[in-house]
Each structure stands twice: as structure tokens, then as C-alpha cells.
N, C-alpha and C positions, 0 to 999 in steps of 0.2 A: 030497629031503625033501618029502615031500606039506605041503598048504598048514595052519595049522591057526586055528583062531580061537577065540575066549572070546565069554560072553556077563554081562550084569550088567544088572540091571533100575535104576533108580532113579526117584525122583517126584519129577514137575517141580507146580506148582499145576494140577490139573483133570487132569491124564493121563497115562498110565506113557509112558516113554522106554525103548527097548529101543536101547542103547547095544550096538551091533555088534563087537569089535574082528578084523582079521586081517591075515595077514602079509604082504608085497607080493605076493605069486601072488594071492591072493585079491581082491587090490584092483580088477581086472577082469569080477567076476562082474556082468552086466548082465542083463536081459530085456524080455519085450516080451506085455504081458497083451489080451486082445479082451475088448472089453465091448459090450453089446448094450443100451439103451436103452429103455424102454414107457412112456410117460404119458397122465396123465387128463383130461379136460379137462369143465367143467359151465360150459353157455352156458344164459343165460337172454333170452327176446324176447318184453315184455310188450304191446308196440305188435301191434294189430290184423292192420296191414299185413304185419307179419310171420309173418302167421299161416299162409302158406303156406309157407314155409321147414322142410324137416324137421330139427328143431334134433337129435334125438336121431340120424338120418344126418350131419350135420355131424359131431358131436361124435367118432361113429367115424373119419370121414375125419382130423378133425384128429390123433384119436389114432396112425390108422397114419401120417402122415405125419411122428408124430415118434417111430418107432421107429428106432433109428439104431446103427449103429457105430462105435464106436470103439477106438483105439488108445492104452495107455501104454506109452510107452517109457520104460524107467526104469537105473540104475545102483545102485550105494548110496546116493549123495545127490543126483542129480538126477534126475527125470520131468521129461516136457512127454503132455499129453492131448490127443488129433486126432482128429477127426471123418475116415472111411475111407470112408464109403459111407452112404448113402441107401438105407432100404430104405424109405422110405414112396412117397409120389405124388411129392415135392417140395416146393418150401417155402413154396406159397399152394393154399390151400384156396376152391372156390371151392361156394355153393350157394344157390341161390334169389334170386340176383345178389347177394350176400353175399360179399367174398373178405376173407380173411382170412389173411394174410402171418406165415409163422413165420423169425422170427430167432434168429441166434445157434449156430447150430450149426456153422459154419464157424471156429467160437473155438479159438486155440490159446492150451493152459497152461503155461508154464514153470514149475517149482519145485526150489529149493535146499532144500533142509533144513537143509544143514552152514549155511547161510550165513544162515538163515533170510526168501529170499528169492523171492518169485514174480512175474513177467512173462507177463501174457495178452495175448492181439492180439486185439481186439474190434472189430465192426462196428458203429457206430450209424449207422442208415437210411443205408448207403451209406457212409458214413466211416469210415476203418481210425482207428484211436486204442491204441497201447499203456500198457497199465495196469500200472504199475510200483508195487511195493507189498510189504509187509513180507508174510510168511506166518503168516499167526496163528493160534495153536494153538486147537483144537476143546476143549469142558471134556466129552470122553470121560469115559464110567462103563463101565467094564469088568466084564462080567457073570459068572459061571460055564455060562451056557446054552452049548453047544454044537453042532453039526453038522458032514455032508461037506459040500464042496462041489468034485466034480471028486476027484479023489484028497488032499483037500489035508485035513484035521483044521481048524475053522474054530470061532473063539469069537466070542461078539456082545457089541457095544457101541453104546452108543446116546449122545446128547446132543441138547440143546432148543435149537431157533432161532426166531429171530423171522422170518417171513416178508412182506413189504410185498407189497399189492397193490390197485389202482387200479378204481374199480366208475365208470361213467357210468350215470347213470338222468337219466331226462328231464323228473323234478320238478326236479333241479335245477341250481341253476346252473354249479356247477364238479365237475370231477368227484373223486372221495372216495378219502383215501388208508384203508385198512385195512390195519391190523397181525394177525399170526396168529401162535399161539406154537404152532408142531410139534416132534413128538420123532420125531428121525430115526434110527432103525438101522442097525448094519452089523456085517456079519462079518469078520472078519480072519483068516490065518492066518499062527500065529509060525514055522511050518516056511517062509516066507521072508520073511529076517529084515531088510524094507525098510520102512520109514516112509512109503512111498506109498499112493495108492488113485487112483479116478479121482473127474473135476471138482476139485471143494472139499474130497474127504473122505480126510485123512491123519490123518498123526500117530499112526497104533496101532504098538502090537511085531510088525508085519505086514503083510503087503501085505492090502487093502484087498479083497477079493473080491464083494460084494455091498453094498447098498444099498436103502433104502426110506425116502421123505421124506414117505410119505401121498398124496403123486400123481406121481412120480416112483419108477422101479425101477431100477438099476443093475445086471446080472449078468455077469460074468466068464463068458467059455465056450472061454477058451481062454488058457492059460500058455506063454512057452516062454522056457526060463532057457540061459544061457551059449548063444545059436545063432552060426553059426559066420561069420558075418557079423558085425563089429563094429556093433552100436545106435548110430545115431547119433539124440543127443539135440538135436533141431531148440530154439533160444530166438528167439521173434518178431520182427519186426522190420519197418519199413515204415507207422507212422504216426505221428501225435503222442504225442507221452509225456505222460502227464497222469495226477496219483493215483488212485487206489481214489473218493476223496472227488468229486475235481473230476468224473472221469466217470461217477458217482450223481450229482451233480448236472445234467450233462448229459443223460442219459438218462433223467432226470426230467424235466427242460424240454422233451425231444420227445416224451414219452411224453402229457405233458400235450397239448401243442400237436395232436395226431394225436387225442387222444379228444374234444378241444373242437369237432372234426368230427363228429362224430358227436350231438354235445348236439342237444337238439328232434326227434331220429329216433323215440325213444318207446324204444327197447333199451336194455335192461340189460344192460352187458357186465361183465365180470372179468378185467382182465390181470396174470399175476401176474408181477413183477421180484423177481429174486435180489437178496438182501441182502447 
């Protein structure tokens, strides 16, 4: 008897729940999606001395240096998201004796759905730290707009975040925290019928195929469901356990501390930290 399954939509507050059921054959169907990375980056050097620095070749350098791949390996209710390959320089940019250090892409994501539970393994400046934390639903608006993407039929949804980021200018004394409200899009499709996506962005009746945050792109360029290899879904391990809250708080106290270096240089920087 082939395997069979049912579907039922229902609503949860902010965003549809695509409630899977199937019969234990089914309970094994896994996969393992490629995604590809592009972001943008606006540097500004209002100091004289900087004036030989080509900020607008910078800016490219940094861009390639974070286009990246990666990896979700997924089941019906758990992913973990991994970084596979570097396709930039690496992960300090350096110009006009200006080097500037890209972090964070070495982060591994755990997430449960069933359980509503996620585990990331984060680096701060050198320190492994796992971030143990509840999985908190996105307030998805599910739209009627459509497209392909890949062979796959794909509907877009979008939701507003607040983004935090840190300016040093060398009027003044300490350097300034900036809040940003962006609407971020994504497309899903329900032909597989998984709650994941990549990074932060779940929770649709879909696996999660694209991405745009305003300077960050997320694309899928490669699916591949039931392979005959069992998926094994890697969960972190190997540093301090500490919440969502305590290691925002942490990575605010060094983020501060590293730009308070840079105060009386005359540069206006932008870093921006996920929320």
C-alpha cells in the first residue's frame, strides 16, 4: 500500500500553519536545499585622511566576500542551516590599510518546529557560545502574487522587522544605536510541504525558496528531496549555552567596545547586527 497523506490548513495569530499529516512510510521523507547568498554593503569616510581609500572598491570587495553558500538540511520538522563554501575573498577585507573582518558565517542553525525549538552555534570575536532559544513565529502576510522558481510553482509573503544597527561618527562621543523598520519578502512553495527556509526565515505552508531583506538576497539553486543517503541533521554543540537575550547583550558589549576604537578617526561607519 503506497504511502498517503492529508493536508488541513489552519490559523495560528500572524500566519498560516500548513498542518502535514502521513502515514509511517511517509514519516522519512527528508531533503537537503542549496542556497546562495549576495549582500550590500554602504560605507561612508568623512575624514580627509581617508580620502585616499576607494570606498566605492571597498564596498564591492566586501560585497563579494559575502556571497556565500549554503546548506539546509531539513526533515518534516527539523533543519539545521550551514555555511558549505566561500565563494568570496574570505572573511577580512582589506583597503587603503583599512581591514575590515566579516563575521558570522560559520553559524550553525538548529530548528524544531514540532517542538518549537531552535539552537544556533555562534562565534563572538573568537568565542563559540550556543544560543538556546524558543523559535518564534514570523507575523507572515501571505499574498496572492506568484512565480517559478526552479520547477517548483512559488507564492510570496512578506513581514516587517525591526533592524538594529550601530553608526560611529567622530562628533561624537559614544557610538549610536539605530533602529530600521524593513519589509522583508519571500517566496515559498507549498508543493513541499515543510515549515522550513533558510537563516531566520520559516514558518510558511512551504519550504522557503527565496529571500530579500532590502540588502540581503537569499536564493535556492538547488533542491533535492528523498536522496538516498539518510540527511543527517547536525544540532550544535561546543560552547556556552546562553539565551537569545543574554548573547544580544553580549554582542552588544563587544560590538560597542571594537567601535569605541575607532572614535577620533573622523569615519563614519554602519554595522548592522541582526535582531
Amino acid at each position: 500500500m503506497k504511502a498517503s497523506k492529508y493536508f488541513k490548513w489552519s490559523w495560528v495569530p500572524g500566519v498560516f500553519a500548513f498542518i502535514t499529516g502521513f502515514t509511517l512510510e511517509a514519516q522519512d521523507f527528508q531533503g537537503i536545499a542549496t542556497y546562495k547568498t549576495a549582500s550590500s554593503f554602504k560605507i561612508e569616510m568623512e575624514d580627509t585622511e581617508m580620502s585616499g581609500i576607494d570606498q566605492e572598491a571597498m564596498q564591492k570587495q566586501l560585497s563579494k566576500a559575502m556571497q556565500r553558500e549554503y546548506e539546509l538540511r531539513f526533515n518534516l520538522h527539523e533543519s539545521n542551516y550551514k555555511q558549505v563554501e566561500s565563494l568570496g575573498e574570505g572573511p577580512a577585507v582589506q583597503s587603503g590599510g583599512v581591514m575590515v573582518k566579516i563575521a558570522g558565517g560559520d553559524n550553525i542553525i538548529y530548528r524544531n518546529t514540532r517542538e518549537r525549538k531552535v539552537i544556533e552555534g555562534a562565534d563572538l570575536f573568537g568565542k563559540p557560545f550556543i544560543v538556546d532559544d524558543e523559535a518564534r513565529t514570523l507575523d507572515w502576510e501571505i499574498g496572492n502574487e506568484t512565480k517559478q522558481i526552479g520547477k517548483y510553482e512559488c507564492r510570496k509573503a512578506t513581514f516587517k522587522r525591526e533592524i538594529r544597527r550601530m553608526e560611529i561618527d567622530s562628533t561624537e562621543d559614544e557610538p549610536k544605536e539605530v533602529i530600521d523598520t524593513v519589509e522583508v519578502s519571500a517566496w515559498f512553495t507549498p508543493e513541499i510541504s515543510v515549515n522550513h527556509g533558510p537563516a531566520d526565515y520559516w514558518g510558511l505552508p512551504g519550504l522557503v525558496l527565496e529571500v530579500n531583506d532590502g540588502s540581503t538576497t537569499i536564493i535556492c539553486t538547488k533542491v533535492v528531496l528523498n536522496p538516498s543517503e539518510k540527511v543527517k541533521i547536525e544540532i550544535p554543540d561546543g560552547g556556552k549555552v546562553v539565551s537569545r537575550e543574554e548573547f544580544e547583550e553580549l554582542r552588544d558589549e563587544k560590538t560597542r567596545e571594537m567601535m569605541n576604537q575607532y572614535q577620533g578617526t573622523g569615519t563614519r561607519q554602519v554595522i548592522r547586527i541582526r535582531n
